[in-house]
N, C-alpha and C positions, 0 to 999 in steps of 0.2 A: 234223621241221622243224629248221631251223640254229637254234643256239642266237640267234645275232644276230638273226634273222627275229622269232624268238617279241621279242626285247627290244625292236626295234621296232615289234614289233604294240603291243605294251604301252604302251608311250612312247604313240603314234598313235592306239591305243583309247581312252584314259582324259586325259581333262584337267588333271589335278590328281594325280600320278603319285608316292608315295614309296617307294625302295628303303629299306629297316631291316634294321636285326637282331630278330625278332620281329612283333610284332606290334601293334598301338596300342593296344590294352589290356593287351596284357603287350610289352613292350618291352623289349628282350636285352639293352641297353650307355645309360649313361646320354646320348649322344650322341644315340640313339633316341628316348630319352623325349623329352628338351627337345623336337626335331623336331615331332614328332606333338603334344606339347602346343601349339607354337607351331602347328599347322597346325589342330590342333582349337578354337582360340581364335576362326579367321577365321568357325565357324559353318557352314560348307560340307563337304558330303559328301567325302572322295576317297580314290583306290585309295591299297591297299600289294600290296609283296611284301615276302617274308621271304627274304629271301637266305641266312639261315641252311637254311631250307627247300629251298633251291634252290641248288646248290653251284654248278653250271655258271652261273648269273648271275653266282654273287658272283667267281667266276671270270674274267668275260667283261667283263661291264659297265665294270670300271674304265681298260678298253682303248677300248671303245667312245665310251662318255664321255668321253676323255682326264680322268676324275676319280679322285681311287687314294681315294677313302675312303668309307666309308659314314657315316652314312645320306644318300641324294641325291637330290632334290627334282626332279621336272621336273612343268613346268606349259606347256600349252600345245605340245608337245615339243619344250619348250627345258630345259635343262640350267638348274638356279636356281643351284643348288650342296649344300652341306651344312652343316651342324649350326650354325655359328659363322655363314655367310650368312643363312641361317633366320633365327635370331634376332635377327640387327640388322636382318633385316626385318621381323620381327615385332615387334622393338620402336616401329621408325619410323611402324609404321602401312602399308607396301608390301608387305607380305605378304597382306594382307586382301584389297586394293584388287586385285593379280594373281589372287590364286584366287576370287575371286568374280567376276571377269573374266573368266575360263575359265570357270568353270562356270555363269555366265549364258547363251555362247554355247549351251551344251548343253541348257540349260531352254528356249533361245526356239524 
């Protein structure tokens, strides 16, 4: 399968979708961690990938997204952003309120 196809399945399959370095318990670049902490705060299940894991994403995706950096957040498969967006979402309280928004569609 095209590498693009599989990253849109990805995006498509999963509500609540984060590219990292790593993993959310072991998370590879501090950019990571923050992320996954801010997305583990909302309380709600969701995917990763590990880009490190996966060369041909960390290769591709930043084309496809037009986003060049990791870690990158899609909810709903929309592009949220990365690390520094995260956070001041996460601080405001909009971070919650989107991914328990997503992943309520998927529970009902």
């Amino acid at each position: 399968m095209d590498i693009i196809e599989t990253i849109k399945e990805q995006i498509a399959g999963n509500p609540v979708l984060l590219y990292m370095k790593g993993s959310p318990n072991a998370p590879q670049c501090g950019f990571s961690q923050r992320a996954t902490q801010a997305l583990m705060a909302c309380g709600e299940k969701f995917a990763y990938v590990d880009i490190l894991a996966n060369p041909d994403i960390r290769a591709n995706l930043p084309a496809y997204a037009n986003w060049p950096t990791f870690p990158q957040l899609w909810v709903d498969g929309e592009l949220v952003g990365g690390c520094d967006i995260i956070t001041e979402m996460h601080e405001s309280g909009e971070l919650e309120t989107i991914v328990k928004a997503a992943t309520a569609k998927v529970d009902a």
